[in-house]
RODO-2510 file (C-alpha; in nm, 4 decimals, decimal comma):
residues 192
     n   res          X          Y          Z
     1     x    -4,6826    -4,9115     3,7846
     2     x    -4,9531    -4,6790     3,5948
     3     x    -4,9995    -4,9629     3,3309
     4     x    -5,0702    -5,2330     3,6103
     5     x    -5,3352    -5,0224     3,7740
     6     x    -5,4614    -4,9636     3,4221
     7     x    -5,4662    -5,3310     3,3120
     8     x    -5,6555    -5,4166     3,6388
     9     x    -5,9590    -5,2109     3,5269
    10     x    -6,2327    -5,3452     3,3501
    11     x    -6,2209    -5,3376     3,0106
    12     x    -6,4702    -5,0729     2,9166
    13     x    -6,3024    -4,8598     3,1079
    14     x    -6,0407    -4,8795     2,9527
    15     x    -6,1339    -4,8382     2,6685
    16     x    -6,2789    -4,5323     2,7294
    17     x    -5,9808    -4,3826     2,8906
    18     x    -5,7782    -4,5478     2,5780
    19     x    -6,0643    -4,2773     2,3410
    20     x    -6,0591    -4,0153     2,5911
    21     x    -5,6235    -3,9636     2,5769
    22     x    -5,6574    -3,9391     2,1987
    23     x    -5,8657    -3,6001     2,2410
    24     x    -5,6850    -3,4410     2,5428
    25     x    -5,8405    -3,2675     2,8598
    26     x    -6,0854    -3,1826     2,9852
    27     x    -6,2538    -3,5519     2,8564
    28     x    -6,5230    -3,5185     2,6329
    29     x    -6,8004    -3,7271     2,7663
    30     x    -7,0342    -3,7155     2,4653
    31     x    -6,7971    -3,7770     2,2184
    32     x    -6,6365    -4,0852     2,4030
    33     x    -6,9635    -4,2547     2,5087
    34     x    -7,0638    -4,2163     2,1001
    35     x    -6,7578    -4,4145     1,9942
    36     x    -6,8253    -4,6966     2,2891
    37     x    -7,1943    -4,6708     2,1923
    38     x    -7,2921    -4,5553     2,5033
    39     x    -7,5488    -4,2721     2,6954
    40     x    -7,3394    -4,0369     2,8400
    41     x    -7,4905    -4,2128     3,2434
    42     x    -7,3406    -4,5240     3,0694
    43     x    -6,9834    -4,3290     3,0377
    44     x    -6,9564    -4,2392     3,3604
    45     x    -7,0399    -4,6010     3,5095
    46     x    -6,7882    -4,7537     3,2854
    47     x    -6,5257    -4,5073     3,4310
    48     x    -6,6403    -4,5363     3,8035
    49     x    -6,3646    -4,7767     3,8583
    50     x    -6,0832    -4,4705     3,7159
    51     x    -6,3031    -4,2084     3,9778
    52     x    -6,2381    -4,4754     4,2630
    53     x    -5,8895    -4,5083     4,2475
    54     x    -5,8464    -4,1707     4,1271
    55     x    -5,7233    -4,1749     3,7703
    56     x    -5,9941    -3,9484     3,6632
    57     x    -6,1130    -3,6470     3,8203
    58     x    -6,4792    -3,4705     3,8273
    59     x    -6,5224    -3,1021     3,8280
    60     x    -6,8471    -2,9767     3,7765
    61     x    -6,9678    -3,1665     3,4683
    62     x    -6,6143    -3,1809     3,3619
    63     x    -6,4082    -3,4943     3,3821
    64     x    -6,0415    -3,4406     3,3485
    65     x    -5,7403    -3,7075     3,3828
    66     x    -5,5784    -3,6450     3,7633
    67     x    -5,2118    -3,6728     3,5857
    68     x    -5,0703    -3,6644     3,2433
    69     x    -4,8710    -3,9650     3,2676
    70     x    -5,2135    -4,1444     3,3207
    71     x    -5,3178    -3,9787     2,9596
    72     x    -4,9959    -4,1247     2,8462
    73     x    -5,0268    -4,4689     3,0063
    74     x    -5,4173    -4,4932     2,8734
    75     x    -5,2680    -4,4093     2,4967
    76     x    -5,0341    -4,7081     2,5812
    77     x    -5,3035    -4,9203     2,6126
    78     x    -5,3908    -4,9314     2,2469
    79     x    -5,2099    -5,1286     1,9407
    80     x    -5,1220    -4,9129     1,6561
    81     x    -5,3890    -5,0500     1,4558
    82     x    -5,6507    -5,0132     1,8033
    83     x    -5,5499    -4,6227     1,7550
    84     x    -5,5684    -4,6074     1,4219
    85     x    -5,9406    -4,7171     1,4661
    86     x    -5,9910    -4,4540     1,7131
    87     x    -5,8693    -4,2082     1,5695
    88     x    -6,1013    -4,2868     1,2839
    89     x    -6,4096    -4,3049     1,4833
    90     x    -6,2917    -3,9780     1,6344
    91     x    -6,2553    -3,8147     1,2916
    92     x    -6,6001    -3,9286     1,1931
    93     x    -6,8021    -3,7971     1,5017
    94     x    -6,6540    -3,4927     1,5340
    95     x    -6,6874    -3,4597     1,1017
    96     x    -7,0845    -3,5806     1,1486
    97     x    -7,1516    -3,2505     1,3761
    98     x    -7,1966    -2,9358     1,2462
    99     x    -6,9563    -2,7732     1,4949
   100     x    -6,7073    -2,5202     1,2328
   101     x    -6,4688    -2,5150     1,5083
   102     x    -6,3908    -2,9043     1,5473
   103     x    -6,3091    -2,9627     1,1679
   104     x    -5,9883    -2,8929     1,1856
   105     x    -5,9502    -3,1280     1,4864
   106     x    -6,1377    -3,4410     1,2897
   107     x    -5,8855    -3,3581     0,9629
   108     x    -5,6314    -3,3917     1,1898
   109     x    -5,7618    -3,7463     1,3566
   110     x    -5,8148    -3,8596     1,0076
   111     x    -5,3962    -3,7832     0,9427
   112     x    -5,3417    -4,0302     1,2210
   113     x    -5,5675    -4,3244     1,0626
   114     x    -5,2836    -4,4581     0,8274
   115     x    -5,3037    -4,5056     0,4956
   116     x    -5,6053    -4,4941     0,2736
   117     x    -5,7552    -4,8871     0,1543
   118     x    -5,8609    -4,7488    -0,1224
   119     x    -5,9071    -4,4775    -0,3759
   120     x    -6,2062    -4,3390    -0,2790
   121     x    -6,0734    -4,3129     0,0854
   122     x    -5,7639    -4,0996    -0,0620
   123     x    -5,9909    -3,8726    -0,2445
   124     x    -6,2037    -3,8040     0,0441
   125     x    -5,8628    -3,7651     0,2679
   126     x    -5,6895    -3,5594    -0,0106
   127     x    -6,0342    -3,3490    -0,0408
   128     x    -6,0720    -3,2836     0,3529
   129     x    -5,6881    -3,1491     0,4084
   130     x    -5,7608    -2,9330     0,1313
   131     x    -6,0689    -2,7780     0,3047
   132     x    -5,8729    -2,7494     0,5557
   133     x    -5,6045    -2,5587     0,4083
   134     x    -5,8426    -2,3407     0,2270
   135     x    -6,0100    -2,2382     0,5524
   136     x    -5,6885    -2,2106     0,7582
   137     x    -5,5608    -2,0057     0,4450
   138     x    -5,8413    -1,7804     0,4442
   139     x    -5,8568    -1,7103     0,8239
   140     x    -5,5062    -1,6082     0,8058
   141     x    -5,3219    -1,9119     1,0199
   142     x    -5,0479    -1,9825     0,7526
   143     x    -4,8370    -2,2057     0,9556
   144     x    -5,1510    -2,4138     0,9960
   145     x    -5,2660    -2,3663     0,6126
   146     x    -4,9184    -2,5186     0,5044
   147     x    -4,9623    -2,8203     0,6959
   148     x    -5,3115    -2,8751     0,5399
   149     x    -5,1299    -2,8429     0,2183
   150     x    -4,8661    -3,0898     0,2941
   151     x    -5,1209    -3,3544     0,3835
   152     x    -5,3061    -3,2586     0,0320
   153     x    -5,0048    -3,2902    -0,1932
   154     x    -4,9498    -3,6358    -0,0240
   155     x    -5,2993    -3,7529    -0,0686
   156     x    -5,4248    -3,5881    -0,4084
   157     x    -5,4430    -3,7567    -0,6782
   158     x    -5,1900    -3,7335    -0,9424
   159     x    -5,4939    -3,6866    -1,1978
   160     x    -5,5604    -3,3413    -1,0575
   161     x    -5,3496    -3,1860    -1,2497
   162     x    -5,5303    -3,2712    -1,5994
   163     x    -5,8751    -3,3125    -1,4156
   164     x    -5,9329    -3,0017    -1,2135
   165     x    -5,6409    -2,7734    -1,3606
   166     x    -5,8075    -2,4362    -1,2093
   167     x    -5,8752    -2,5346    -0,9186
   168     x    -5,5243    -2,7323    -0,8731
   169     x    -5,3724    -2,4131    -0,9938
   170     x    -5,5364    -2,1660    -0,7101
   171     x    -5,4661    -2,4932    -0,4357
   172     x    -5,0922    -2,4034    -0,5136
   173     x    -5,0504    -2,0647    -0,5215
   174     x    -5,2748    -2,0485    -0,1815
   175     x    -5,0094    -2,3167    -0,0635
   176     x    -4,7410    -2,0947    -0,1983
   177     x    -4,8627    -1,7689    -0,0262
   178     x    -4,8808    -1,9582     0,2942
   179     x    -4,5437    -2,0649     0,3248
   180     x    -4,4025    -1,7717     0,2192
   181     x    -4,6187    -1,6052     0,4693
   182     x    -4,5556    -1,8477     0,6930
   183     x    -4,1553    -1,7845     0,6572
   184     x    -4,0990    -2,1124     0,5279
   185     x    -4,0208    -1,9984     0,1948
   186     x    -3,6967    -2,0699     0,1123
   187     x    -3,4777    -1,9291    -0,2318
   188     x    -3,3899    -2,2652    -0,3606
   189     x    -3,2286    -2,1490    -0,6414
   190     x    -2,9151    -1,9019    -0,6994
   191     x    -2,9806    -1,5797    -0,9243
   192     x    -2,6600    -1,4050    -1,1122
***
């Protein structure tokens, strides 16, 4: 029933709902209307049709989905590869402002994009989850610092080792001293 009343609604509007589900709620007007290439005015016409029928919700100079299942419905909308894109779009705006707080929320965007088309595009991924370990690391979230971590050992190039020994080197004993602080460290190996 939600993805009927969804499919009847113009496409731009749902499109933006489709953007807005990928970054939770509250919505965030500015960063949606970027990706759609609109003013944030032109946002909120395109989603007059969701504030009709009540999908969406206005408080203040908030707008926030009325239900979950409607954020869940509007992420239906989208192929895998339409979401992919998204989230790529997504990563980049929020990467392109200065805002310290929202880089760990574009590394994670970027995690979502699939994989890399080409070497460049690994290095860059592979450089960005390490930042974001580092920093996570450093401000003493371990649990999040490991994850980083994980996404950099997937990504890195295997010439790192040979290439940038120190700084590979101090990657993996920051990795190391987050999982273990973490509690993830596990004794694989038996000591007589």
């Amino acid at each position: 029933l939600l993805a009927e009343r969804l499919h009847d609604l113009p496409e731009v509007t749902r499109q933006a709902l489709t953007i807005a589900a990928r970054m939770g709620d509250p919505i965030e007007s500015d960063t949606v209307a970027t990706i759609l290439g609109l003013d944030e005015v032109g946002l909120i016409e395109s989603l007059a049709p969701a504030f009709e029928r009540g999908m969406v919700l206005r408080a203040g100079s908030a707008i926030r989905f009325a239900h979950d299942r409607l954020v869940e419905a509007s992420l239906a909308l989208a192929s895998p590869e339409r979401a992919q894109a998204i989230h790529a779009q997504l990563s980049a705006v929020l990467l392109g402002r200065s805002d310290e707080g929202r880089f760990f929320e574009a590394v994670d965007h970027l995690a979502l994009v699939g994989e890399p088309h080409d070497q460049a595009e690994q290095a860059r991924r592979s450089s960005l989850a390490l930042a974001a370990a580092l920093r996570a690391h450093r401000a003493r979230a371990f649990g999040a610092a490991e994850r980083y971590f994980e996404r950099y050992a997937a990504t890195m190039d295997p010439r790192s080792f040979e290439e940038r020994f120190d700084a590979f080197v101090d990657a993996h004993l920051a990795w190391a001293h987050s999982e273990f602080l973490a509690g993830s460290w596990t004794v694989d190996a038996t000591f007589d």
